[in-house]
C-alpha positions in Angstrom: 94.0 91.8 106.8 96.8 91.5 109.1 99.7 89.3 107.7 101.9 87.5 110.5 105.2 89.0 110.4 107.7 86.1 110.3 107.4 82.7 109.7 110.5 80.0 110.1 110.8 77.4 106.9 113.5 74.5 107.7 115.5 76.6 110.5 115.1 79.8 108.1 113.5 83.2 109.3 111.3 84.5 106.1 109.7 87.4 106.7 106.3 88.4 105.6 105.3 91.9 103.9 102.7 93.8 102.3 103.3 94.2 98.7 102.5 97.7 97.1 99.5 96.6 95.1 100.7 98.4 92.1 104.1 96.6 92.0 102.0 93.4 92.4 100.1 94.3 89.4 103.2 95.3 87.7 104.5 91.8 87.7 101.1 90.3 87.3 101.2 88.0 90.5 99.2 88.5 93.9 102.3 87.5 96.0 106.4 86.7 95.6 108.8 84.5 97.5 112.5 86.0 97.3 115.1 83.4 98.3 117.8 85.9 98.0 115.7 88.2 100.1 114.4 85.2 102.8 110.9 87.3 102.2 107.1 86.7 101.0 105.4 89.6 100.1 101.5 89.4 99.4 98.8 92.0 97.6 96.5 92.5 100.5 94.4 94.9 98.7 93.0 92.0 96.9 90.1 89.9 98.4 90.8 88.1 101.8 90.5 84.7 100.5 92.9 85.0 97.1 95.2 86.4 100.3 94.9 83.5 102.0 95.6 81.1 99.6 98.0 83.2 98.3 100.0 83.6 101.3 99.6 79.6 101.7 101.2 79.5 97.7 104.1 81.8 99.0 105.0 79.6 101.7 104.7 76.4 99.8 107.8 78.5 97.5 109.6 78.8 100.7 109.4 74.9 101.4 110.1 73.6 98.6 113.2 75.8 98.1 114.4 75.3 101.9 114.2 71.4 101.2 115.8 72.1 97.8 112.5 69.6 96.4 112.9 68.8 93.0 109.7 69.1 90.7 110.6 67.0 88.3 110.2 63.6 90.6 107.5 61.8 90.9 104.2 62.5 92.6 104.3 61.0 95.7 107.9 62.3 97.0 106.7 65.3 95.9 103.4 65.5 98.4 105.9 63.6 101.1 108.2 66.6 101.0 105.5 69.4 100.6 103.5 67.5 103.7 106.4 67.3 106.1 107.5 70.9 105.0 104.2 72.1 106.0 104.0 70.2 108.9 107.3 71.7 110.2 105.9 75.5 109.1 102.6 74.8 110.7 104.0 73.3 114.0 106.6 76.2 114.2 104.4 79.3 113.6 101.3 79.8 115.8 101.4 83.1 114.0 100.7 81.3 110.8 98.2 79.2 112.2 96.4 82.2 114.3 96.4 84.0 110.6 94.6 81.6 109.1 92.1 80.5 111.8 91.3 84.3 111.9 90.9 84.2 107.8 88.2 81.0 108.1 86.6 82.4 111.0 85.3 85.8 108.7 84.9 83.8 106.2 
């Protein structure tokens, strides 16, 4: 499964790698967002759809730290951030959106 290679969160470049599937198992996770590193790397030895969604997870990290959302508000302001975050990520990358049209297509 072919991961896009970049995305762009809030006027930031993160890129997007394979992760060694024995490092993922290492840490026990199927994919990691580094801040430091401005990269998401998923397990894409693992089935497609736990990919998918786990590539989705990843860049939901990378919004919410871009937009510097704090967890501990309330519900609402919470989803208000995370929806216009994704909105900007979706409307951004055609990659992203090609990825995952491809994903539901197969499956």
């Amino acid at each position: 499964m072919k991961l896009p290679d970049k995305i762009k969160v809030s006027g930031f470049t993160i890129a997007i790698e394979e992760w060694e599937s024995s490092e993922a198992a290492a840490q026990g996770k199927y994919g990691m967002f580094s801040p430091h590193q401005l990269k998401i790397q998923v397990d894409t030895s693992i089935d497609p759809q736990i990919v998918a969604e786990t590539l989705l997870h990843e860049v939901l990290h990378a919004i919410f730290w871009a937009n510097i959302i704090d967890t501990t508000l309330d519900e609402e302001p919470v989803v208000e951030k995370t929806s216009l975050g994704l909105f900007q990520v979706l409307r951004d990358n055609p990659n992203l959106i090609k990825f995952f049209t491809n994903f539901f297509k197969r499956n």
